[in-house]
C-alpha positions as CSV (number, residue, x, y, z in Angstrom):
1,X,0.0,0.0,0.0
2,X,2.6,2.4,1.0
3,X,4.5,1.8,-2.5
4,X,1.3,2.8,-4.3
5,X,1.2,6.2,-1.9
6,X,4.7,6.9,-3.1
7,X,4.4,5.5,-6.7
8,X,0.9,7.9,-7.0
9,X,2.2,10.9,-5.2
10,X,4.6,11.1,-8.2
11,X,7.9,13.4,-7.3
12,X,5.5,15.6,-5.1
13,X,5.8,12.9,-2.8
14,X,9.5,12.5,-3.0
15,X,10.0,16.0,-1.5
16,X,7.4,15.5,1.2
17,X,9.2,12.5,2.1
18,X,12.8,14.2,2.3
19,X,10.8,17.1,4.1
20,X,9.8,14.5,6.9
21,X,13.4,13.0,7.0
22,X,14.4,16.6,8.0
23,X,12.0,17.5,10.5
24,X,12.7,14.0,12.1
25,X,16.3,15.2,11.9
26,X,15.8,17.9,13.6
27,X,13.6,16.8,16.6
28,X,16.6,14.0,17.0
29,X,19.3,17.0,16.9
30,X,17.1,19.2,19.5
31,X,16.9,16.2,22.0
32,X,20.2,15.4,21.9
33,X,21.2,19.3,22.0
34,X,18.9,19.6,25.5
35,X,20.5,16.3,26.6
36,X,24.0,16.9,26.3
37,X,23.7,20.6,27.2
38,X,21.8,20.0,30.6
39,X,19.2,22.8,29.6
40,X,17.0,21.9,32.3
41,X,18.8,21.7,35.1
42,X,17.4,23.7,37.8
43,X,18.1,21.3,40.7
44,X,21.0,23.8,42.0
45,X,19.1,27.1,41.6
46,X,17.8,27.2,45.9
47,X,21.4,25.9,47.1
48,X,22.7,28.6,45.0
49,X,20.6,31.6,46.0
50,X,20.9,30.6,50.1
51,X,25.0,31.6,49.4
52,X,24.2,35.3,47.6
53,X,21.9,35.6,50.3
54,X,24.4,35.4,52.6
55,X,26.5,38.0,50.8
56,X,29.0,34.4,50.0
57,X,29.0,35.2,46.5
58,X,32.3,33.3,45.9
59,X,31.7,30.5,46.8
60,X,28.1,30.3,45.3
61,X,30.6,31.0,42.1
62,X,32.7,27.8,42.6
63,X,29.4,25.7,43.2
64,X,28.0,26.9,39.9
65,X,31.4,26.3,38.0
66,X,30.4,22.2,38.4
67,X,27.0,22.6,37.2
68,X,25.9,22.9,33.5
69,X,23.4,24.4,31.0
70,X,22.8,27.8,30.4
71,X,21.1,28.8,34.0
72,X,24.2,27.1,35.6
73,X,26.1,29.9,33.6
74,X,24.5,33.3,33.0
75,X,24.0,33.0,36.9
76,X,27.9,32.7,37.5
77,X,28.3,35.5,35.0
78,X,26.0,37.3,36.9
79,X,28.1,36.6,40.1
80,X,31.4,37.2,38.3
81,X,29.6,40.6,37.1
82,X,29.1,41.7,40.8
83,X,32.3,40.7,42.4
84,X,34.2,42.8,39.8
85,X,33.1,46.0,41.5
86,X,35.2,48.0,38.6
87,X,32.3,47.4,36.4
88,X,29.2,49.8,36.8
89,X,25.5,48.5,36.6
90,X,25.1,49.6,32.7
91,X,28.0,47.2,32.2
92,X,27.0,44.3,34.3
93,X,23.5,44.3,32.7
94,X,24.9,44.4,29.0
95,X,27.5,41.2,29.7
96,X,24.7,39.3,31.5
97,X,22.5,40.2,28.1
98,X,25.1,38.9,25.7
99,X,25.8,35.7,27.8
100,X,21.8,35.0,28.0
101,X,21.0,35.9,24.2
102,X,24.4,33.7,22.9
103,X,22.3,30.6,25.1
104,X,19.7,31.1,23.8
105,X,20.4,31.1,20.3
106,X,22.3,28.1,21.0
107,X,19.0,26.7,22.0
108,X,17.1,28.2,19.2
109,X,19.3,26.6,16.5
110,X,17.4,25.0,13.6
111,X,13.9,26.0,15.3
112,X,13.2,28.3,11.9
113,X,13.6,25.1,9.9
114,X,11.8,23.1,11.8
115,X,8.8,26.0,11.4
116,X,9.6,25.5,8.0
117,X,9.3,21.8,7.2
118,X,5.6,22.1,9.4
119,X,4.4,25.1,6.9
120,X,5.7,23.8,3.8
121,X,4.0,20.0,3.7
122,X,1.0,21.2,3.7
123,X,1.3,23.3,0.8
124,X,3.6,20.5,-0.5
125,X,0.3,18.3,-0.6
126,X,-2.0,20.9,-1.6
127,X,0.3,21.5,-4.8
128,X,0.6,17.9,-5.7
129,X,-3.4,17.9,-5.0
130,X,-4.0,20.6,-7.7
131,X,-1.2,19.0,-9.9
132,X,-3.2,15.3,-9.4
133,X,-6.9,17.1,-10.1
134,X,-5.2,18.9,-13.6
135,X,-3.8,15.4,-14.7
136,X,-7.4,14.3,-13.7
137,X,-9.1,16.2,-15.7
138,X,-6.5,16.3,-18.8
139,X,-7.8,12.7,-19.3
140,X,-11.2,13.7,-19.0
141,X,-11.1,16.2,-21.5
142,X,-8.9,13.9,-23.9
143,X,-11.2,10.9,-23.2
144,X,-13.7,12.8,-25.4
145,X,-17.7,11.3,-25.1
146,X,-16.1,8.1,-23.7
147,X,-16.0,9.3,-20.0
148,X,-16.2,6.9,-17.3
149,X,-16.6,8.2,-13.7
150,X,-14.0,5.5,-12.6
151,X,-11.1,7.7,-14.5
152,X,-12.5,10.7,-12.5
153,X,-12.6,8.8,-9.0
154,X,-8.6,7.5,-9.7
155,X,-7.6,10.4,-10.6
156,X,-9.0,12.3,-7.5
157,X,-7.7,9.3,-5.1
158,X,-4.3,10.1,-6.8
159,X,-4.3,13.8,-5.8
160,X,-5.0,13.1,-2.5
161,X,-2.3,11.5,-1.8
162,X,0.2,14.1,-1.7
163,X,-2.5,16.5,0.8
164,X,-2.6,13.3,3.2
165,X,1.4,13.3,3.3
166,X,1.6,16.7,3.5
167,X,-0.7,16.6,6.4
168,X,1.2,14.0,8.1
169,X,4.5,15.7,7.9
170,X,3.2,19.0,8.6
171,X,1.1,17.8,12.1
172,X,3.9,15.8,14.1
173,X,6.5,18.7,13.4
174,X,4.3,21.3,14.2
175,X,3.5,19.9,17.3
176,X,7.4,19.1,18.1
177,X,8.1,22.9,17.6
178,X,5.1,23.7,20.1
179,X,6.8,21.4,22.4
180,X,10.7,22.2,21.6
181,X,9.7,25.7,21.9
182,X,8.0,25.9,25.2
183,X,10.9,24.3,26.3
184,X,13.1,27.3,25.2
185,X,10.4,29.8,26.8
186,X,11.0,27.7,30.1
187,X,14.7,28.6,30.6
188,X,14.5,31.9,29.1
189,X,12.1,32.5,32.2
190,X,14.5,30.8,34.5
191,X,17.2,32.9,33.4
192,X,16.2,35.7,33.6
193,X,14.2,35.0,36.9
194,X,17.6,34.5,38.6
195,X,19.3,37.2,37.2
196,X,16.7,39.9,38.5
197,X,17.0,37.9,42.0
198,X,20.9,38.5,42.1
199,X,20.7,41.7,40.8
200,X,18.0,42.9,43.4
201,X,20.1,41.6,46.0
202,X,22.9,43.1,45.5
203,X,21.0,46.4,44.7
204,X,19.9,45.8,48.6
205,X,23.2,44.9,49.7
206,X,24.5,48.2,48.5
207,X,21.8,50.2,50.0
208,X,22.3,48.5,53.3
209,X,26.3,49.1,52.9
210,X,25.5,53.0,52.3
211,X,23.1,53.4,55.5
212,X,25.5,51.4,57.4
213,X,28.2,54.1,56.4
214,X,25.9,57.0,57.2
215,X,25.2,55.4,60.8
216,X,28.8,55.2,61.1
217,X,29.7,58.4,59.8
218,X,27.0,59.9,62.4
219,X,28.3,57.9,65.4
220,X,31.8,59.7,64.5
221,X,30.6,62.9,63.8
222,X,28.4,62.4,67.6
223,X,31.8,60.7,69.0
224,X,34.1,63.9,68.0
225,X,31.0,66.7,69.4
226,X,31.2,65.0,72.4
227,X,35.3,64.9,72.6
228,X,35.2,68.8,72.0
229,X,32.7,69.7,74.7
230,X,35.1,67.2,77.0
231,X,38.2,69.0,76.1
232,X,36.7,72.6,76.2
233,X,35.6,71.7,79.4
234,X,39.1,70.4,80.7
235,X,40.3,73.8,79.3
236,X,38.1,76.3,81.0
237,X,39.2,78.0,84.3
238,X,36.8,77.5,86.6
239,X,35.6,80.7,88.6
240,X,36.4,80.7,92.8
241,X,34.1,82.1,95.4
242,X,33.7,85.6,96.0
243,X,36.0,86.8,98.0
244,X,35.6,88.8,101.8
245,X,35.6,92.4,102.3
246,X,38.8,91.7,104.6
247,X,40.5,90.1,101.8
248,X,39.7,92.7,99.9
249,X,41.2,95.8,102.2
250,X,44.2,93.4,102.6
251,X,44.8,93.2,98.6
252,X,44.2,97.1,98.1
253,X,46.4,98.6,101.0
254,X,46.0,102.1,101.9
255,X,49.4,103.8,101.6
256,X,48.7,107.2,102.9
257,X,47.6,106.7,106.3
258,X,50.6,106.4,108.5
């Protein structure tokens, strides 16, 4: 039966049938690709954020450099990013952007032809369907008054072929790029989940640093007031008692009474 299919289908059928052995190349090159790259590993992401919590950003840095995929990563360029506290924030968020968008299109490889192979089939089929019905009705017209409805029927069945091929290549690969994609949302939305949870903390780490500073800065300021009133204090001559009229006669003699 299937020889028939591929015998009717005529060279219509030949590309639909390479078309399906690349979409079926493709879905085996994306599974391996999410294998082998670990693309869903998330299993390290808590562990991870308890150490940046804790301000112990290197060593949440060495526990990420044995993990793989692409979280693992743009979170310890992330990490890197904020213990190199030359760079400014501008910088940090433009190196985290190019790690996470070089991922992702690692991810993202031969997705456009796998869009492809599900839009072309079925217009594949339809052509070989129109191709079949103008065959069809060639005989037809060349049969002359001698018309037999069987000629019509085979030549229909023919046509069909190539739409129910096109059909079947077109639905599994669309339905793999549904999957393969959602996939790809999944750890775009991880990474950048993570990234906005380091960056906030260390945004809040700074913050705290800089009232921390101020309180200490205050706490000196209050410490040297308080030294100056000590020492102007210390420094002061402190006024005696007054003094008796006696005292008084005694310091300002009278000189001209003998």
């Amino acid at each position: 039966m299937l020889d028939v299919i591929f015998v009717k289908g005529g060279w219509v059928m030949v590309l639909i049938i390479l078309l399906s052995i690349y979409a079926l190349g493709i879905v085996l090159f994306k599974t391996y690709q999410f294998i082998t790259a670990d693309a869903l590993n998330t299993r390290f992401i808590d562990h991870v954020m308890m150490y940046v919590k804790r301000g112990e950003l290197t060593d949440a840095s060495n526990l990420l450099a044995r993990e793989r995929g692409p979280v693992a990563r743009i979170m310890r360029v992330a990490i890197d990013c904020i213990l190199n506290r030359d760079m400014t924030m501008k910088s940090r968020e433009s190196e985290i952007s190019r790690v996470g968008s070089a991922e992702l299109r690692y991810l993202e490889s031969h997705m456009r032809g796998l869009e492809m192979a599900a839009t072309v089939a079925p217009l594949m089929g339809l052509m070989g369907t129109v191709i079949g019905m103008i065959k069809a009705f060639a005989k037809l017209s060349e049969a002359g008054s001698r018309i037999d409805p069987s000629m019509l029927a085979g030549g229909i069945w023919e046509a069909l072929v190539t739409t129910a091929g096109g059909l079947l290549v077109a639905i599994p690969a669309l339905a793999a790029y549904y999957v393969i994609d959602s996939l790809i949302e999944r750890v775009r939305a991880t990474m950048r989940d993570v990234t906005i949870q380091i960056l906030a903390l260390e945004d809040m780490f700074i913050r705290n640093e800089r009232e921390q500073e101020k309180r200490e800065a205050i706490e000196r300021e209050e410490q040297a007031r308080k030294l100056v009133e000590e020492q102007e204090k210390s420094l002061s001559i402190p006024r005696g008692a007054p003094q008796s009229s006696s005292t008084l006669r005694l310091l300002s003699p009278n000189y001209t009474k003998f």
